[in-house]
C-alpha positions as CSV (number, residue, x, y, z in Angstrom):
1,X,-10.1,1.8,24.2
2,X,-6.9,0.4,23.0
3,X,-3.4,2.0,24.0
4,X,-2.0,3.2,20.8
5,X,0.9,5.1,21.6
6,X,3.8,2.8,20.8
7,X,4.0,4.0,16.4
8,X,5.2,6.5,15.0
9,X,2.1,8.4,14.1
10,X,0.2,8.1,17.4
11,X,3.6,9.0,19.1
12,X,5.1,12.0,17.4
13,X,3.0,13.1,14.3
14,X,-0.3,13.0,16.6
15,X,1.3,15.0,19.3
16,X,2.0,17.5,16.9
17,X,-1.0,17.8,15.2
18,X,-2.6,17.5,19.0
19,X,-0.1,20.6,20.0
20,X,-0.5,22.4,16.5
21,X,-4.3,22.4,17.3
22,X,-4.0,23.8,20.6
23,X,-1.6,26.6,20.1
24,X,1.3,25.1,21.1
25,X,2.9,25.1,17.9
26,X,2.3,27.6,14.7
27,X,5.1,28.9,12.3
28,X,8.5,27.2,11.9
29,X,10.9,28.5,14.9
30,X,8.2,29.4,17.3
31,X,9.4,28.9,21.1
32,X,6.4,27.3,22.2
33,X,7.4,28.4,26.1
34,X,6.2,32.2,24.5
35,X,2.6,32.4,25.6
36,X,2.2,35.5,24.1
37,X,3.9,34.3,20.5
38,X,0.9,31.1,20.9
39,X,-2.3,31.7,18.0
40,X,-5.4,31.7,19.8
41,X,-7.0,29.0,20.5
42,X,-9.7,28.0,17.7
43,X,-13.2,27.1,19.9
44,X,-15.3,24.7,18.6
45,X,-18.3,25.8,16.5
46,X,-21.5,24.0,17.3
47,X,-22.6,24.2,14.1
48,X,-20.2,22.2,12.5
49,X,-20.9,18.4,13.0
50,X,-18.5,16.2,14.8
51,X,-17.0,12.4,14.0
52,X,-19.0,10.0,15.2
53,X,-15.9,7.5,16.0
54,X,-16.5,5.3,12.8
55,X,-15.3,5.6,9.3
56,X,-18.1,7.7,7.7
57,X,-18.0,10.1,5.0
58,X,-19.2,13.0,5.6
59,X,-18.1,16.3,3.2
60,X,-15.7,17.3,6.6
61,X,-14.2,13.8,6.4
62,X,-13.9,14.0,2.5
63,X,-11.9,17.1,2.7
64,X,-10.0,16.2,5.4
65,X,-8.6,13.1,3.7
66,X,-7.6,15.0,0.9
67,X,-6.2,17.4,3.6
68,X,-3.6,14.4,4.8
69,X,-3.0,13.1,1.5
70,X,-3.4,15.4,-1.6
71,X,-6.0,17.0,-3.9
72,X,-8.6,13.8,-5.0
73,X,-6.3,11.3,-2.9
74,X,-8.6,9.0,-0.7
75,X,-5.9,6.8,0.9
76,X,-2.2,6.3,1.5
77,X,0.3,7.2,-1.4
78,X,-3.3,6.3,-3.6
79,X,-1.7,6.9,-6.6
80,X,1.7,5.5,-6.8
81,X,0.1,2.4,-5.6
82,X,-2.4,2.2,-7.9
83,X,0.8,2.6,-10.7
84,X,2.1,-0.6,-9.0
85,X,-1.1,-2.1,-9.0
86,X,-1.8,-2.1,-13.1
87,X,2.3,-1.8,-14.4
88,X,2.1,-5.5,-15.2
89,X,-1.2,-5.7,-17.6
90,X,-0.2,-3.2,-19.9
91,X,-3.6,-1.3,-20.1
92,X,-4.4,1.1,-23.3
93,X,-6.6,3.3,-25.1
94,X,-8.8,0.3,-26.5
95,X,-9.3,-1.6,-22.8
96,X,-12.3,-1.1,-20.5
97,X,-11.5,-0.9,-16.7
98,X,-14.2,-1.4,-13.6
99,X,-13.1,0.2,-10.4
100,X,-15.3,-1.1,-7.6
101,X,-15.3,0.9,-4.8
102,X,-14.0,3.8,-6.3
103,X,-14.7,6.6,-3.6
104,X,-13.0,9.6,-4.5
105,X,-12.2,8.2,-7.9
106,X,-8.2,8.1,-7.1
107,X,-7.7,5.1,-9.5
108,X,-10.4,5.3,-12.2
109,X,-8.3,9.0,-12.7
110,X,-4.8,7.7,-12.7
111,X,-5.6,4.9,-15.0
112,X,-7.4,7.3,-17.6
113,X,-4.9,9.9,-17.8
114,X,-2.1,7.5,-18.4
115,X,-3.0,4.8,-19.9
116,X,-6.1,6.2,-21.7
117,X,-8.4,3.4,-21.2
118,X,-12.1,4.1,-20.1
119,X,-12.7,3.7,-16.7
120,X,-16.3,2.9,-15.1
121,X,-16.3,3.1,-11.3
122,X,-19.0,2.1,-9.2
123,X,-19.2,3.9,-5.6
124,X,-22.1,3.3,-3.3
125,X,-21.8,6.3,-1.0
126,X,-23.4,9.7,-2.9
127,X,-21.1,11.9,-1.1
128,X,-18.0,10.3,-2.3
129,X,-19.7,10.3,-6.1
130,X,-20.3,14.0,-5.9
131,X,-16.9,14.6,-5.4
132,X,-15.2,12.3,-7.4
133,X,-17.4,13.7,-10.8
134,X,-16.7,17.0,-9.4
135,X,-12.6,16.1,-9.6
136,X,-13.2,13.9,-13.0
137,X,-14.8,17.0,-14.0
138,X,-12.0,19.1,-13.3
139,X,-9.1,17.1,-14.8
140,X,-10.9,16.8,-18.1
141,X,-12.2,13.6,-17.3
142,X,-15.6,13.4,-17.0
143,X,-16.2,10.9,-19.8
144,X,-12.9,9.0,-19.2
145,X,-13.6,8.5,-15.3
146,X,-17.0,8.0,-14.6
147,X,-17.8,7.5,-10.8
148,X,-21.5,6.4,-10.2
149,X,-23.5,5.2,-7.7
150,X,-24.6,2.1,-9.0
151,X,-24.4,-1.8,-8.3
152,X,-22.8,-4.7,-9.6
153,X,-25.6,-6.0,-11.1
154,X,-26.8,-3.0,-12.6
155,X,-27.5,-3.3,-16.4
156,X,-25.3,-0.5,-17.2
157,X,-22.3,-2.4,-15.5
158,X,-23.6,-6.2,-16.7
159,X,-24.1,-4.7,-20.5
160,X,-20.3,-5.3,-21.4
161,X,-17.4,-7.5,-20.2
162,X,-14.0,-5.7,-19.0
163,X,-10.3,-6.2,-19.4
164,X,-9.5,-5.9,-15.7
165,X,-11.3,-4.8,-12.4
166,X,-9.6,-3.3,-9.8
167,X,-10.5,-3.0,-6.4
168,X,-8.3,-1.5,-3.4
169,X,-9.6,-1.9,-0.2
170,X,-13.0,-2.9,-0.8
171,X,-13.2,-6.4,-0.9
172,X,-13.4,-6.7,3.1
173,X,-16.5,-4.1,2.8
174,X,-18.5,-7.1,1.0
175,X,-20.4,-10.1,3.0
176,X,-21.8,-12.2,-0.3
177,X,-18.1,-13.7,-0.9
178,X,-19.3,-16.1,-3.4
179,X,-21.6,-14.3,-5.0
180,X,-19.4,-11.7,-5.7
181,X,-16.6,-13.6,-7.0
182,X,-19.2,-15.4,-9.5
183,X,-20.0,-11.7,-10.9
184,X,-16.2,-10.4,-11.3
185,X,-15.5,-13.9,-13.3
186,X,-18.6,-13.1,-15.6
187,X,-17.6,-9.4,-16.0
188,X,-14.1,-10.0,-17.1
189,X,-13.3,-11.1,-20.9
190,X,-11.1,-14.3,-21.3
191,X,-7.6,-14.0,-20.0
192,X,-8.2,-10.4,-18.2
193,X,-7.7,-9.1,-14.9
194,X,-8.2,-8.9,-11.1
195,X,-6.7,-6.8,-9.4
196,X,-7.2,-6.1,-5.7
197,X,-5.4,-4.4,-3.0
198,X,-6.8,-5.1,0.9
199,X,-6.9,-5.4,4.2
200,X,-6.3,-9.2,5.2
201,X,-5.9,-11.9,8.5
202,X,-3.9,-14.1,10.5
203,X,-6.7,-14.7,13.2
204,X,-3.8,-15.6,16.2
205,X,-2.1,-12.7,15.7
206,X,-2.8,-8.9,16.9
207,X,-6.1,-10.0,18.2
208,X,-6.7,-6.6,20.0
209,X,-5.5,-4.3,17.3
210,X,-7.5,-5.9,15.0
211,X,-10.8,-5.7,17.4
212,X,-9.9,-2.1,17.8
213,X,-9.5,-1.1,14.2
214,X,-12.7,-3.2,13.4
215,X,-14.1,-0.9,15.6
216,X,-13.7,2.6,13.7
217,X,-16.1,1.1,11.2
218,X,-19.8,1.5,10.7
219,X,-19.6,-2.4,9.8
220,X,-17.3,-4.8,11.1
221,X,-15.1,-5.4,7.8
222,X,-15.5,-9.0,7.1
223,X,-11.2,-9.9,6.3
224,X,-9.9,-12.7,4.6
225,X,-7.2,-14.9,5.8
226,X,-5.2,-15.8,2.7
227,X,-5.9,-19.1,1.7
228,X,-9.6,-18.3,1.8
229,X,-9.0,-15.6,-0.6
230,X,-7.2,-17.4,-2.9
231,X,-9.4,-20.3,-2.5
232,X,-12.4,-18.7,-3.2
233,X,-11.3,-17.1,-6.3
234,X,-10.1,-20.6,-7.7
235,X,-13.0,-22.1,-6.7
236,X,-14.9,-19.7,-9.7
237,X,-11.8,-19.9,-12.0
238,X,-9.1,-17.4,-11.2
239,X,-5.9,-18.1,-11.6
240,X,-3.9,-16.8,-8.7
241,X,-0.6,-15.0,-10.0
242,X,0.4,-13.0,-7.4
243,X,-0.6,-13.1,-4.0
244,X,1.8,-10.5,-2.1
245,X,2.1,-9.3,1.3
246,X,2.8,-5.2,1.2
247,X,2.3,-4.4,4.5
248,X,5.5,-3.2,5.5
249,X,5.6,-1.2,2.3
250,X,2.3,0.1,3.0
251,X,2.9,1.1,6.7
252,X,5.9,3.1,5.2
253,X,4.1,5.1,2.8
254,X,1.6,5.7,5.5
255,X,3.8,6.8,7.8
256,X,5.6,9.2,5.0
257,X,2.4,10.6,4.3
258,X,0.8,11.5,7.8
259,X,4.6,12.9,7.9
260,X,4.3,15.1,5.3
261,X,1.4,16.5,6.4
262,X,2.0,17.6,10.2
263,X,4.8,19.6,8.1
264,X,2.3,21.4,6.3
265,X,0.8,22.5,9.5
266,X,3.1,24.9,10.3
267,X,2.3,26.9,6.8
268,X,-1.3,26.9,6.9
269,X,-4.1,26.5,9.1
270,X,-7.1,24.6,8.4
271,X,-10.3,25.7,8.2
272,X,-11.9,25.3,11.5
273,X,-14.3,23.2,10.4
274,X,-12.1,20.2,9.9
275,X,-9.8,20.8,12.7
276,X,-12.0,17.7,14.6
277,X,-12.1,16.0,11.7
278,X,-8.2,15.8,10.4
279,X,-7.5,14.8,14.1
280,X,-9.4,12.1,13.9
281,X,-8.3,10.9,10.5
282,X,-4.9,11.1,12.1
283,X,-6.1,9.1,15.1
284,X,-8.0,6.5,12.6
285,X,-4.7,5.9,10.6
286,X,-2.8,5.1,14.0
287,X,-5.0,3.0,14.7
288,X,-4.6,1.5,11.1
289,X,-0.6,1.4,11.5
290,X,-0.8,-0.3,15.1
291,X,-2.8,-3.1,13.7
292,X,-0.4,-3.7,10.4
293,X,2.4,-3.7,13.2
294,X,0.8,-6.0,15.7
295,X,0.0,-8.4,12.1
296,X,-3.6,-8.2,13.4
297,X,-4.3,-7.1,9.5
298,X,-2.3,-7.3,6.5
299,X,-1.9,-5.2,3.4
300,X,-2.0,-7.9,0.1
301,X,-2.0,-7.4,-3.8
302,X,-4.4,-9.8,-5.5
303,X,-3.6,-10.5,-9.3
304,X,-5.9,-13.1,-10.7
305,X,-6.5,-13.6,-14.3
306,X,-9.5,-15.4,-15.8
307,X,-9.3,-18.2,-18.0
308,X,-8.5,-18.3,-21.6
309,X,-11.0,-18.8,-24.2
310,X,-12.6,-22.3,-25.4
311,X,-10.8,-22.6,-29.0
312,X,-14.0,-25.0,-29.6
313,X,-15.9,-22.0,-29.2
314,X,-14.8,-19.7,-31.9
C-alpha cells in the first residue's frame, strides 16, 4: 500500500479524525493527557457491515459522504462547482438538462432550483436513486429533478433532444468511448451543451499515486489524457470551447472541505455505524489529493457545444 502521509488531509485532518475516533480528542479544550476526561471508546458492532476498500455505495457510505460534505452533497464543494460548471450557458425555465451520473442528485437539484429548467438524471446504482428521490422529494423537487435508474439508450431518455448534458466525474466510469460520444451528439439540440467535469492523465507523471487511487475502485476508471478527450469529441462533432485544468482549485476545495468537517467532530459524534465508514471516506479522499499532487490525475472542465443547424434544412 502506498505511503500517503505527505498532504494535508492524510497528515493532520486524518490524525484527528483517527484520534477523535479513539478518544483522544472530544469537546473543544479537552487535555487529551486526562484519561479520565477521554469518551469511551466506541467498539465495533458486528452487525454493522464494514468497507470493503473500494469505492462502493452502500447506505453507510451514502451517509457518510454527506457526513464530510453536507446534506445531498456527493463530492467536494458539489454545488459551487456545479454553479461554475453551467454560469456560461444561461440555462432557464424552458431548457431540458440530462445529468448522467447523477448519484445523489447534487447537480440535477442545483440546476432546478435556480435556474428552473427540468432536469432528467440517469444513475445506475439503486441505492444512490433511492436517496437522491428521497432528497428531490424533500426540496420540492420531485418533478423538477428526477433521478432514475435508467440507461442511455433507454426510450424515455432517446424520446427528446436536450439543451445541455452535464456530467461530473463520470466519464472515466465509461469503457464504450465512441459509442458514447455518438449518443451525447444525438441527444443534444443544435448549438447545445457538454459539459463535463473529471478525472484525467498525463501517463509519465504520478505513476504510483495514480495505480493506488485506481485501486479504491471496484473498476479500474478508464482516464483520458487530454488530447484523447478532446479528440474524440471532435471526431463526432463537438466543438471544444473550453478545456481547463482545475486541479489545484479542486484540491483546495477538497482540502477546505475535509477541513471543515474534522471541526465538526468536536460538536457531535457520529452514529457508530459510520464511524468505519467516514474514516475511510477520509482515507479515500487522501488518497484522491495525493494523486492530484503527484499529477498522476487531473481535475478538467469540458465545455463542448454541438454544431449549429443546417439552414438547408429548415
Amino acid at each position: 500500500m502506498a505511503e500517503i502521509r505527505k498532504n494535508p488531509i492524510s497528515s493532520n485532518i486524518g490524525d484527528r479524525v483517527k484520534a477523535w475516533w479513539n478518544g483522544e480528542e472530544g469537546a473543544a479544550g479537552r487535555d487529551k493527557t486526562n484519561e479520565s476526561a477521554k469518551p469511551q471508546q466506541v467498539e465495533a458492532a458486528e452487525d454493522f457491515p464494514s468497507p470493503s476498500g473500494v469505492a462502493e455505495w452502500t447506505p453507510q457510505r451514502i451517509a457518510s459522504i454527506q457526513s464530510i460534505y453536507g446534506d445531498g452533497v456527493d463530492s467536494p464543494s458539489g454545488r459551487e462547482r456545479t454553479r461554475n460548471l453551467i454560469n456560461p450557458i444561461g440555462l432557464n425555465e424552458k431548457m431540458t438538462v440530462l445529468d448522467i451520473g447523477a448519484r445523489l442528485g447534487t447537480t440535477a437539484r442545483l440546476i432546478a432550483k435556480e435556474t428552473g429548467a427540468w432536469v432528467d438524471g440517469i444513475e445506475q446504482n439503486a441505492a444512490l436513486v433511492q436517496e437522491a428521490a428521497r432528497l428531490s422529494a424533500i426540496e420540492g423537487l420531485a418533478k423538477k429533478a428526477v433521478i432514475r435508474q435508467l440507461e442511455l439508450n433507454d426510450p424515455e431518455i432517446t424520446s427528446h433532444k436536450r439543451d445541455a448534458i452535464i456530467m461530473r466525474e463520470t466519464l472515466h466510469q465509461i469503457t464504450d468511448r465512441d459509442r458514447l460520444f455518438k449518443t451525447l451528439s444525438n441527444l443534444l439540440k443544435p448549438s447545445s451543451h457538454l459539459l463535463i467535469t473529471d478525472f484525467l492523465t498525463v501517463p509519465s507523471k504520478g505513476k504510483n499515486e495514480r495505480a493506488e487511487w485506481n485501486s479504491l475502485h471496484r473498476t479500474t476508471p478508464q482516464l483520458y489524457a487530454l488530447d484523447e478527450l478532446r479528440d474524440g469529441l471532435q471526431k463526432v462533432g463537438f466543438d471544444v470551447r473550453i478545456a481547463k485544468d482545475e486541479t489545484k482549485a479542486y484540491m483546495a476545495m477538497l482540502l477546505n472541505d475535509v477541513r471543515s468537517f474534522s471541526e465538526t467532530l468536536q460538536k457531535g459524534a457520529l452514529p457508530r455505524e459510520l464511524l468505519e465508514w467516514v474514516m475511510w471516506e477520509v482515507e479515500y479522499w487522501a488518497r484522491t489529493y495525493q494523486a492530484l499532487q503527484a499529477g498522476g490525475i487531473t481535475l478538467h472542465r469540458i465545455h463542448a457545444v454541438t454544431r449549429m443547424e443546417d439552414p438547408t434544412k429548415l
